[in-house]
N, C-alpha and C positions, 0 to 999 in steps of 0.2 A: 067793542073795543073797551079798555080799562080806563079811558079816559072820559069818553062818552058815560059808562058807567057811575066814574066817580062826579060826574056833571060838570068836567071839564069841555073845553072847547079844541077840535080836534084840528091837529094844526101839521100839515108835512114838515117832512123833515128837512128839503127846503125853504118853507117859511123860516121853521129857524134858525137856519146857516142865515140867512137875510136879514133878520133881525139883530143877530149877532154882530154883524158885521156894522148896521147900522148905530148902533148903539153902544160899538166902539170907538164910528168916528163921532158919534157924538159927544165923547167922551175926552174928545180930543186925539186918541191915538195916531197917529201917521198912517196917511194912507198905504204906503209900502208896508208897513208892519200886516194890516189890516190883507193886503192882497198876498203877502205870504204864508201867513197864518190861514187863510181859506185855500190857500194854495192853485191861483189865477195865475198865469201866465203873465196877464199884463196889466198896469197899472191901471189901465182905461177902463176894466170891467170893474174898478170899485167907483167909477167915479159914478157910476150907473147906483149908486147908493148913500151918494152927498146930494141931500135937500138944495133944491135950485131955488 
């Protein structure tokens, strides 16, 4: 892989919808924002991404 090559660390493309989304509510954005932009049905799957 091109990532591996360049001596990156090789990350799915899930991890970073995950991360994304994390470190938009870290950011402060609203959860709602945050679950339509990833495009979740329901608000309960980002909560699964707010630090407890």
């Amino acid at each position: 892989m091109l990532a591996a090559r360049a001596g990156l660390k090789v990350i799915r493309l899930h991890d970073a919808r995950h991360t994304h989304a994390s470190l938009m509510l870290k950011q402060g954005v609203h959860p709602k924002i945050v679950q339509e932009r990833l495009g979740h049905a329901s608000i309960k799957i980002i909560s699964l991404h707010i630090p407890m």
